[in-house]
C-alpha positions as CSV (number, residue, x, y, z in Angstrom):
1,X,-8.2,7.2,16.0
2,X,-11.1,6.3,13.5
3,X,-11.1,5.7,10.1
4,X,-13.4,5.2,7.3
5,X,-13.3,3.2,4.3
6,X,-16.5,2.0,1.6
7,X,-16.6,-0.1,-1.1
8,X,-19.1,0.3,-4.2
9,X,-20.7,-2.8,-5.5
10,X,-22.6,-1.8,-9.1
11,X,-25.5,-4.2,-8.7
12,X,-28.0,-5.1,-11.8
13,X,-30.8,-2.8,-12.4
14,X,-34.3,-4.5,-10.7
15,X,-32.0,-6.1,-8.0
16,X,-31.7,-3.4,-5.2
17,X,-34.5,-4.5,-2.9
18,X,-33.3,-7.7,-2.6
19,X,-29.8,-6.1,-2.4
20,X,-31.3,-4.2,0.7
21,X,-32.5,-7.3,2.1
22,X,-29.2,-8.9,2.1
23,X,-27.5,-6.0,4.5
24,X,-30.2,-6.0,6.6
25,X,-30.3,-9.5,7.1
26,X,-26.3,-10.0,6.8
27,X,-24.8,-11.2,10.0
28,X,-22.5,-9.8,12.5
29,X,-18.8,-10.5,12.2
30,X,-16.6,-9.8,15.4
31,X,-16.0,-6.7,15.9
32,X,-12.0,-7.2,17.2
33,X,-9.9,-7.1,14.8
34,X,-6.9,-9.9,15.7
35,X,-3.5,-10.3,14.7
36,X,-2.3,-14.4,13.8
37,X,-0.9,-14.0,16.9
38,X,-4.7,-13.5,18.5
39,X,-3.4,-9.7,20.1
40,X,-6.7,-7.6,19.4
41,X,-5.2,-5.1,16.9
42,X,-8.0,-2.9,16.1
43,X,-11.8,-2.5,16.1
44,X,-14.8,-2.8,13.8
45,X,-17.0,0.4,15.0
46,X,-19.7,0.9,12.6
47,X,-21.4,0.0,9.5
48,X,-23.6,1.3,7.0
49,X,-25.0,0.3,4.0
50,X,-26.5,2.4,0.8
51,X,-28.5,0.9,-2.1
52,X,-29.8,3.3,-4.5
53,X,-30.5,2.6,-8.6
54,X,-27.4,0.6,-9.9
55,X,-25.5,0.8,-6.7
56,X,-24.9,-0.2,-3.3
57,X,-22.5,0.8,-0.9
58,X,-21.3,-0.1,2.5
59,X,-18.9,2.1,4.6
60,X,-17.4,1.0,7.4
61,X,-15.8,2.9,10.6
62,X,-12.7,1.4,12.0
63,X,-9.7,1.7,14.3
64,X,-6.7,-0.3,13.1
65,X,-4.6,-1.0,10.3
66,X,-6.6,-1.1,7.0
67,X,-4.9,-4.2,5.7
68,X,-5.0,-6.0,8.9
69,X,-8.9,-4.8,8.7
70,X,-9.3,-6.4,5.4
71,X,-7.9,-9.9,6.1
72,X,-10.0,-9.9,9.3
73,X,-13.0,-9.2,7.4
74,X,-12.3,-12.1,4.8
75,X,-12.5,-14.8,7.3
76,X,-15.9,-13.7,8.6
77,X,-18.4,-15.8,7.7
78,X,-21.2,-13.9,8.0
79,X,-19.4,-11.5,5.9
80,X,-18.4,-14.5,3.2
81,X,-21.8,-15.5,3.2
82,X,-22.8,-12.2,2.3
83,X,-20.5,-11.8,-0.7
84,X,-21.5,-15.1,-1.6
85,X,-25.3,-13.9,-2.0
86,X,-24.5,-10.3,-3.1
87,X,-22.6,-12.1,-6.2
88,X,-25.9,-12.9,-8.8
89,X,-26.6,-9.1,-8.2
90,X,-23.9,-7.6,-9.4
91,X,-22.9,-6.7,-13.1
92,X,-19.4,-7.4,-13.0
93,X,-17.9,-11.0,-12.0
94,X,-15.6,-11.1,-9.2
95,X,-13.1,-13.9,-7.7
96,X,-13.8,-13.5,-4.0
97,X,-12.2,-17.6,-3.6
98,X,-8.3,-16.5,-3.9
99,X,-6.9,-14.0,-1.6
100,X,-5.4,-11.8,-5.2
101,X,-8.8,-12.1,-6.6
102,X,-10.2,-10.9,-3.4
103,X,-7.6,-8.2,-3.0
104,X,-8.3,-7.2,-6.7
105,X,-12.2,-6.6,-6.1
106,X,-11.5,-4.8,-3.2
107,X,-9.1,-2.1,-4.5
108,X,-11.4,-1.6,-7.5
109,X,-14.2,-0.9,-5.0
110,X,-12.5,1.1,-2.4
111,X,-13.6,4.4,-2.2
112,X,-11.3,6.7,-0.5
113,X,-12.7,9.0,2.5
114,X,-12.2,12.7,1.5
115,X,-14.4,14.5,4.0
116,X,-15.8,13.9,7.6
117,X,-17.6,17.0,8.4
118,X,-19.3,17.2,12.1
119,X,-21.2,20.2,13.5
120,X,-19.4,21.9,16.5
121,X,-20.0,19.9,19.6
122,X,-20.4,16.6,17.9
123,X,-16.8,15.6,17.0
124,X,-15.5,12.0,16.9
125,X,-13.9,11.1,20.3
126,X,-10.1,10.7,19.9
């Protein structure tokens, strides 16, 4: 089973083009999600990305463990190299270089999935 998760990034006013230019031109990180242990845990299975005035927001679709997700996604480097550009855009400073500043960010930014709606005939695979 599925689930989705977004973050919200608040990004300086005047800076959402080039906001819009960094997902489109962001890297793909592997899509298996791997325990230490290199047992493929879970799957990346979509992503989208928003940017509207202010804001930006990326939502992702995943099977697997949310935290096991999370550390995957932290040693990505197209996904670091993202951050790492994304940063002079937003209006509040982050510490994306230890794993509880990282954490921090990320809990701040998660927005929490309340509704999935599909029309009849379209639902999600289970």
């Amino acid at each position: 089973m599925s689930t989705w998760h977004a973050l919200h990034y608040p990004i300086k006013p005047g800076s959402e083009e080039a906001v819009k230019e960094l997902f489109r031109n962001s890297g793909r990180p592997n899509f298996e999600i791997t325990s230490p242990d290199g047992k493929v845990v879970g799957r990346l299975l979509a992503t989208m990305a928003f940017v509207g005035e202010g804001s930006a927001i990326r939502v992702i679709e995943v099977e697997g463990p949310l935290p096991l997700v999370a550390a995957h996604m932290s040693r990505q480097p197209e996904v670091k190299e993202f951050e790492r550009q994304l940063e002079e855009h937003l209006t509040e400073g982050r510490d994306m270089l230890t794993p509880e500043g990282a954490r921090a960010f990320f809990q701040k930014a998660g927005m929490e999935n309340v509704l999935n709606r599909r029309a009849p005939g379209h639902e999600a695979a289970a």
